[in-house]
C-alpha positions as CSV (number, residue, x, y, z in Angstrom):
1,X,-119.1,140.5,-34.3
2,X,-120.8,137.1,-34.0
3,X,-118.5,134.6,-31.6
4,X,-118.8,130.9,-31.5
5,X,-120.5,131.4,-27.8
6,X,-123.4,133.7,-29.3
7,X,-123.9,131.4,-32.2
8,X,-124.5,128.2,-30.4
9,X,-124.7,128.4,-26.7
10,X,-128.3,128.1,-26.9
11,X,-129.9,125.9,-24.1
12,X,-126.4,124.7,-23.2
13,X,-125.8,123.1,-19.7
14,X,-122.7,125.0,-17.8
15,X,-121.4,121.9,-16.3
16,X,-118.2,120.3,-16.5
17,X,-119.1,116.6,-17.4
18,X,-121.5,115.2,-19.7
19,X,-124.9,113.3,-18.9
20,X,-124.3,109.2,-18.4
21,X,-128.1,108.2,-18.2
22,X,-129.5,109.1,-21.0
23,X,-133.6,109.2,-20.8
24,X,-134.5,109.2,-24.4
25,X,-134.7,106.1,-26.3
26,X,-131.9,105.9,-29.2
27,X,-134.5,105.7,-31.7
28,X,-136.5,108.7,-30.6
29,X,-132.7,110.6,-30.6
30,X,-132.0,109.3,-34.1
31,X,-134.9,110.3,-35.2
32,X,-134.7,114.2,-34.0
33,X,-131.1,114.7,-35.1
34,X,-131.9,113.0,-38.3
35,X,-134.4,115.1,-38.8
36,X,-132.5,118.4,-37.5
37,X,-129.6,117.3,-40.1
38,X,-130.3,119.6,-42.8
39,X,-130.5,122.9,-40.9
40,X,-127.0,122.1,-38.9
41,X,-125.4,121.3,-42.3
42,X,-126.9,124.8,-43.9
43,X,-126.1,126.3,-41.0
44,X,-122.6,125.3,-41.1
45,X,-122.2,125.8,-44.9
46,X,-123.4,129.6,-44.7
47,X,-120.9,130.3,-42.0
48,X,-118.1,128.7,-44.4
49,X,-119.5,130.6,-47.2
50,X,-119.2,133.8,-45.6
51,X,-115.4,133.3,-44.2
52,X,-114.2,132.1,-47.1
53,X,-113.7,131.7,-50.9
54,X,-113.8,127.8,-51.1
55,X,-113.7,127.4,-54.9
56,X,-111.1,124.9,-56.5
57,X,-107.9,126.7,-57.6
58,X,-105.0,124.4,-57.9
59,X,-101.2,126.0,-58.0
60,X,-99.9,125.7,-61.4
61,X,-96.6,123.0,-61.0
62,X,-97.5,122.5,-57.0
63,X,-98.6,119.1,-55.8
64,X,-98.6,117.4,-52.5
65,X,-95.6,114.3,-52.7
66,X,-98.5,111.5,-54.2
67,X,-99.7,113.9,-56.8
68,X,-102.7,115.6,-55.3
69,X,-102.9,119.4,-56.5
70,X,-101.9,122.2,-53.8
71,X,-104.9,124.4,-53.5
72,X,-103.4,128.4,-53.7
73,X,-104.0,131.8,-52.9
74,X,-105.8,133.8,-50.1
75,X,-109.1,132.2,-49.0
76,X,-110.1,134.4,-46.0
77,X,-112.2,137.1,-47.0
78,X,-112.7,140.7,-45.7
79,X,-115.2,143.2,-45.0
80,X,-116.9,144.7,-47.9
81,X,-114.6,147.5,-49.3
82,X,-111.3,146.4,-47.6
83,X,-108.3,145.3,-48.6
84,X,-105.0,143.5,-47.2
85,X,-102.8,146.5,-47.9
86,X,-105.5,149.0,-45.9
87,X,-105.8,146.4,-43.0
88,X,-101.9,146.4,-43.0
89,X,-101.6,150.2,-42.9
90,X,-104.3,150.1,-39.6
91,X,-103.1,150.1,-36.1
92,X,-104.6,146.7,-34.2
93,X,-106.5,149.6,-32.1
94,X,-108.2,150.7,-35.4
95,X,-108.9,147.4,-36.6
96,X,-110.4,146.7,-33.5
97,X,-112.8,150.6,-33.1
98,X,-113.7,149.7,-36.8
99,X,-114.6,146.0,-36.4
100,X,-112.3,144.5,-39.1
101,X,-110.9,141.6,-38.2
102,X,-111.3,139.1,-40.8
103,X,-113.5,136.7,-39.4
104,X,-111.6,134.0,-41.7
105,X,-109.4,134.4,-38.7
106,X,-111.5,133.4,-35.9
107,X,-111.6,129.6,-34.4
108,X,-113.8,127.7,-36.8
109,X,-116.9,126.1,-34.8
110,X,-117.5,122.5,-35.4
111,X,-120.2,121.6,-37.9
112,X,-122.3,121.2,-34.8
113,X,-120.7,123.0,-32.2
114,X,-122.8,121.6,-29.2
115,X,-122.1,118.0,-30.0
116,X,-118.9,118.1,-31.0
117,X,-117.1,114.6,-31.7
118,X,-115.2,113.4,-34.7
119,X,-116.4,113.4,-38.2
120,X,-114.6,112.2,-41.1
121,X,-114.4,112.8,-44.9
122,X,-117.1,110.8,-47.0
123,X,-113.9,109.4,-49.4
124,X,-112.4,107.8,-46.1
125,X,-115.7,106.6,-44.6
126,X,-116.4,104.6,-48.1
127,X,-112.5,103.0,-48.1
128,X,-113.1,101.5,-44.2
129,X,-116.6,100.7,-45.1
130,X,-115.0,98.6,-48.0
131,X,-112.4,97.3,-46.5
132,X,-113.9,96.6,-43.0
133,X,-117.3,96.5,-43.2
134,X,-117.2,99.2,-40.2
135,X,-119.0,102.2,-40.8
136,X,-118.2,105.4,-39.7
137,X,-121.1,107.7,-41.2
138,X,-123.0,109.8,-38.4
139,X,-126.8,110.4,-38.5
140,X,-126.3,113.7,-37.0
141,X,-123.9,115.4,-39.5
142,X,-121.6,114.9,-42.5
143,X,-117.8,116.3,-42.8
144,X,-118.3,120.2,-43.8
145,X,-115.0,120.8,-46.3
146,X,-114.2,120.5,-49.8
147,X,-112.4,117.6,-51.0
148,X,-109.5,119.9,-52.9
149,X,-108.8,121.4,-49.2
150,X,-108.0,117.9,-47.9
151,X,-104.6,115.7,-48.3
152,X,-104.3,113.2,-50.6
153,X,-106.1,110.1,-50.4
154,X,-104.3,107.8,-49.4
155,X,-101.3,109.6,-48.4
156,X,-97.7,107.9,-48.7
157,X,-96.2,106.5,-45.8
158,X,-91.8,107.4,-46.0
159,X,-89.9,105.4,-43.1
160,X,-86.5,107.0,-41.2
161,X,-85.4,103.5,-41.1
162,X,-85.9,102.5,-44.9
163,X,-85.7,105.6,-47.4
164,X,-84.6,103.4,-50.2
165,X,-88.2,102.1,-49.9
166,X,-89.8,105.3,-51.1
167,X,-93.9,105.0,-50.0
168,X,-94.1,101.5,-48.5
169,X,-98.3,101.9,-48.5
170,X,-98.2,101.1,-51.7
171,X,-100.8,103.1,-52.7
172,X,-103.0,101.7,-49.8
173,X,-104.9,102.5,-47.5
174,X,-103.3,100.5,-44.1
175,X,-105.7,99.0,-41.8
176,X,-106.0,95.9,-40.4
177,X,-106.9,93.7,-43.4
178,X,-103.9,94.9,-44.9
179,X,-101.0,95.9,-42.5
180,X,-99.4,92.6,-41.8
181,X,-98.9,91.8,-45.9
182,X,-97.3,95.3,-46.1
183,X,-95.2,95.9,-43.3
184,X,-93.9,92.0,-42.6
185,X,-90.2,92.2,-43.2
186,X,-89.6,95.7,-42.9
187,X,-90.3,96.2,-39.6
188,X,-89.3,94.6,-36.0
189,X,-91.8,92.6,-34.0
190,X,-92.2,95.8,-31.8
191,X,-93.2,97.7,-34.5
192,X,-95.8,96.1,-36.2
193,X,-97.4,94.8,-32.9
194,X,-97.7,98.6,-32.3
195,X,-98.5,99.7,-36.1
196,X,-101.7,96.8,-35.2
197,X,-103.2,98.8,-31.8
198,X,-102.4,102.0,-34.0
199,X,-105.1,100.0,-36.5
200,X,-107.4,98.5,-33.7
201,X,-111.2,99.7,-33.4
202,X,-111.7,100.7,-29.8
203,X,-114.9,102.7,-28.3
204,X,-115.3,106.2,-28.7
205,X,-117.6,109.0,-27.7
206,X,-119.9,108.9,-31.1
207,X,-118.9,105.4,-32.0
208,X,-119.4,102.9,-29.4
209,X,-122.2,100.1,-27.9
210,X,-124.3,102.7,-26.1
211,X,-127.7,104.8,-26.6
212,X,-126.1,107.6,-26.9
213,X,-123.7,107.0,-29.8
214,X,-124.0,109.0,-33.2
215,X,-123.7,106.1,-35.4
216,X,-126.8,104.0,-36.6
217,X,-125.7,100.6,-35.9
218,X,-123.5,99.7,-32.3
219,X,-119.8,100.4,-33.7
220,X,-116.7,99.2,-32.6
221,X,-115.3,102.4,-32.6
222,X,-112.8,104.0,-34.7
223,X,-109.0,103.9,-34.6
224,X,-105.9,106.0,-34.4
225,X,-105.3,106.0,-38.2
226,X,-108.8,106.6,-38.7
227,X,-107.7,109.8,-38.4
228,X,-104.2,109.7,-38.6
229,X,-104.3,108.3,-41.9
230,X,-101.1,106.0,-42.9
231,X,-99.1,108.3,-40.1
232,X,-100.0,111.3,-42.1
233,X,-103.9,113.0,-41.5
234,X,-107.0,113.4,-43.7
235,X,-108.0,116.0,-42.1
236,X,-110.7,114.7,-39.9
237,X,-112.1,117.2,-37.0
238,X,-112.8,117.2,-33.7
239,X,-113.3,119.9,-30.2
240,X,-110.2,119.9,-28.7
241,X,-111.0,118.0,-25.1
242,X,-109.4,120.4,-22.4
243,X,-112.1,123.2,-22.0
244,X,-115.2,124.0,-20.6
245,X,-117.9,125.4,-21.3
246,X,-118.8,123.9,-24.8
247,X,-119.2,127.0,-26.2
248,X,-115.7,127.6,-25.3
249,X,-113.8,124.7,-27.2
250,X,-111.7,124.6,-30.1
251,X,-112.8,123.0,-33.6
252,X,-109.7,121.4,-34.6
253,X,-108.2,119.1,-37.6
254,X,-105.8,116.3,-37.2
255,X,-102.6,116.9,-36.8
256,X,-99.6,114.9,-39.4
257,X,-97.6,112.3,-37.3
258,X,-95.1,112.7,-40.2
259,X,-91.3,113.7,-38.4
260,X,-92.5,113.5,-34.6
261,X,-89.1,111.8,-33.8
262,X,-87.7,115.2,-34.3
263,X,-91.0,117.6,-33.2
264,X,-92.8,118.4,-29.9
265,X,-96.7,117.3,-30.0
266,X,-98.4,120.3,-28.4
267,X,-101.8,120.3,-27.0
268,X,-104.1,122.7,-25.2
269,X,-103.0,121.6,-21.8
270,X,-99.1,121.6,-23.1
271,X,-99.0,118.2,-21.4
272,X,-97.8,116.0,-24.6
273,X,-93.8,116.0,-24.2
274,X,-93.4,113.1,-26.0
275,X,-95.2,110.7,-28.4
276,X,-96.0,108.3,-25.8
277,X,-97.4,110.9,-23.6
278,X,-99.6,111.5,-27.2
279,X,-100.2,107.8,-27.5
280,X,-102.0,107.5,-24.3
281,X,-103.7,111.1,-23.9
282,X,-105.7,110.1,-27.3
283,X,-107.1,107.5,-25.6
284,X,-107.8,108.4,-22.5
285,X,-109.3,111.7,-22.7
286,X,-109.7,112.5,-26.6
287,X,-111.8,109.7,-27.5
288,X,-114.1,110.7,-24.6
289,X,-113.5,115.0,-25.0
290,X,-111.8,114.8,-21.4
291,X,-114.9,112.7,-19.5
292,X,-113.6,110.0,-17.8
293,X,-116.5,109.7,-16.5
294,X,-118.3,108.6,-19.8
295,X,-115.5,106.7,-20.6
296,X,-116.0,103.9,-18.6
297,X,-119.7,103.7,-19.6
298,X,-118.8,103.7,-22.8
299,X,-115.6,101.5,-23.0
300,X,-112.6,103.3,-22.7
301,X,-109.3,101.3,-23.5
302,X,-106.6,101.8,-21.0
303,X,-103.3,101.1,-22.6
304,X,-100.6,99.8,-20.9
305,X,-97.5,102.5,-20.8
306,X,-94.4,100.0,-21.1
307,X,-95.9,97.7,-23.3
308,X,-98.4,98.9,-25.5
309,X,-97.5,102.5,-25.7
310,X,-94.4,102.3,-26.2
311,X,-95.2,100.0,-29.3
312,X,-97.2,102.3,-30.7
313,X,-95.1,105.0,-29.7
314,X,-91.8,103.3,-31.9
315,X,-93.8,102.6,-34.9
316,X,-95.1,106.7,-35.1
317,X,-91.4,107.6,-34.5
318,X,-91.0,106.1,-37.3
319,X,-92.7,108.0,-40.2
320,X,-90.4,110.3,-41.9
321,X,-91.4,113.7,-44.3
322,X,-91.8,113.1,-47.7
323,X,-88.5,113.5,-49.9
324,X,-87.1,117.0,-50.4
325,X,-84.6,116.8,-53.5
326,X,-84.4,120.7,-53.3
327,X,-83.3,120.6,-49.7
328,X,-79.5,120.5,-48.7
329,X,-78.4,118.6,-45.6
330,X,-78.8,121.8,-43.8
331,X,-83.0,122.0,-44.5
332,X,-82.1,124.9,-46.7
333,X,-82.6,125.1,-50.6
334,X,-80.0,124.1,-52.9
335,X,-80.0,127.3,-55.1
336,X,-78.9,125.2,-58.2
337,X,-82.3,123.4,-57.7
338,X,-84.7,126.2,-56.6
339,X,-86.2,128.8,-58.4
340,X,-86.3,131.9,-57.9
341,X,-89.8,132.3,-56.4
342,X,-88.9,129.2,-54.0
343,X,-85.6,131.2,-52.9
344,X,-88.0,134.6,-52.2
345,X,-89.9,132.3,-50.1
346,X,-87.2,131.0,-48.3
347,X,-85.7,134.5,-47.5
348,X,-89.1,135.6,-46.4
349,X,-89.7,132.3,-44.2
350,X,-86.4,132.8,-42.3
351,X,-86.6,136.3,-42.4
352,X,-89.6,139.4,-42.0
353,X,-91.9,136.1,-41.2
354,X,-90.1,134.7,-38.6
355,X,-91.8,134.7,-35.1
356,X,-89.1,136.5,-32.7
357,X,-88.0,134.9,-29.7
358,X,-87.6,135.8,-26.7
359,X,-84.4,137.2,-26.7
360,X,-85.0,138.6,-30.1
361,X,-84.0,142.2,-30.0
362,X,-87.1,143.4,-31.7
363,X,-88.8,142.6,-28.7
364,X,-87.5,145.6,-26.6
């Protein structure tokens, strides 16, 4: 079976760090990638195609808490003449002999695996674009997903600290043309100085001053909420930053900041203990995919810990789940409110689908 290494390690550099003097001029790189555009995209798009059943099928009475339809079903498809009650009858020894791993299940490669970096859904681009006038579009590649497999656009923002405000976006999109307007009066000085860093431009590995950006035009960079959309995500992807070779990294999504007051951020070097330690690992390494080195060339923004991060930090603690009027104060369904397909689920969630722990007795 085809791995992400054999696909696209082709003429790739084993090294650790990235090269800081570029010898090509920008336009002459523009130029090649530009032109090289199409065939990453197709290439990308076949590989989707073959995983998995993208079509639009919306769940009948299911929608995400602005409205947005929740896409349903199994997408992951199998080998020709399979089917999910075989490959659940089939020891993981068999599976393996027979080569039947769904390869829906393997890590999804980046839309171009050997350049990496963030890329972000066409619908957000135009809305900073508008409201802005800074563009993140990249010459080399466009986002690969469909719409209906993203969240809603924009997504509501719910704060622990005012419920009775319901989604204080407004309906908006928060950046830094509109933050203040929205947020003045419901939050502390604290808070909105760190909802603005949250909102700031700073430089990042394809969006930044230098020759070897990906955007057309120098860029100011992009922010946390450029991906982190209103606290919540939309979806935009990146590598994760911790591993080398290239070949070797993670395509990944972003991650909701919805309920981190209560959750443990996890990360590939299980280093983020707290949303401050977050905060600061974004910018440090994950706007630069680890490379300090390139950082500084390119115009990394050290944050200050006691000040700035934990601005930013108290704001993101912040942002609450969406209301749940079928939930009890326990987290469990109110059976008076649920049906009877949501109870099933519930039953099976805390139940046969539950991952054991440690001292489960299951485990031997």
């Amino acid at each position: 079976m085809a791995t992400i290494g054999a696909v696209y390690a082709q003429e790739m550099v084993q090294s650790s760090y990235m090269p800081v003097d570029i010898k090509e001029p920008f336009a002459k790189t523009m130029a090649r990638m530009k032109a090289a555009k199409p065939e990453v995209m197709k290439r990308q798009m076949d590989l989707l195609k073959e995983r998995y059943d993208l079509s639009n099928r919306p769940a009948k009475g299911v929608t995400m808490s602005g409205g947005k339809a929740v896409q349903e079903g199994v997408r992951a498809k199998l080998p020709k003449g399979m089917t999910w009650e075989k490959l659940a009858n089939m020891t993981p020894e068999e599976i393996r002999k027979e080569d039947l791993w769904p390869i829906g299940f393997l890590p999804l490669p980046h839309p171009n695996h050997r350049e990496g970096g963030m890329v972000f859904p066409k619908f957000h681009i135009d809305e900073i674009k508008k409201q802005e006038g800074r563009d993140l579009t990249r010459f080399d590649l466009d986002y690969d997903l469909p719409d209906h497999f993203l969240p809603e656009f924009p997504p509501p923002i719910y704060l622990t600290t005012r419920p009775d405000l319901g989604d204080v976006s407004q309906g908006k999109v928060v950046t830094m043309m509109n933050y203040y307007e929205l947020f003045n009066g419901i939050l502390n000085p604290k808070q909105i100085e760190g909802l603005r860093l949250l909102l700031t431009p700073f430089p990042q590995q394809q969006f930044n001053q230098t020759e070897d950006r990906r955007s057309e035009l120098p860029s100011r960079g992009v922010t946390c909420f450029d991906c982190h959309l209103n606290g919540h995500t939309n979806a935009a992807t990146h590598l994760v930053g911790d591993i080398r070779p290239q070949e070797f990294r993670h395509g990944l999504d972003t991650p909701s900041l919805r309920g981190v007051n209560i959750q443990r951020l996890f990360g590939s070097q299980r280093a983020l203990k707290t949303v401050e330690d977050f905060t600061e690992f974004e910018q440090r390494a994950a706007y630069f995919d680890g490379d300090p080195v390139i950082a500084t060339k390119k115009g990394v923004n050290v944050l200050e810990r006691a000040s700035q991060v934990h601005f930013m930090a108290e704001f993101q603690e912040l942002l609450d789940f969406p209301p749940a009027p079928k939930l009890n104060i326990y987290g469990k369904l109110d059976k008076k409110k649920a049906s009877e397909s949501e109870m099933r689920g519930e039953e099976l969630f805390f139940g046969k689908s539950k991952d054991p722990g440690p001292e489960d007795p299951a485990l031997g």
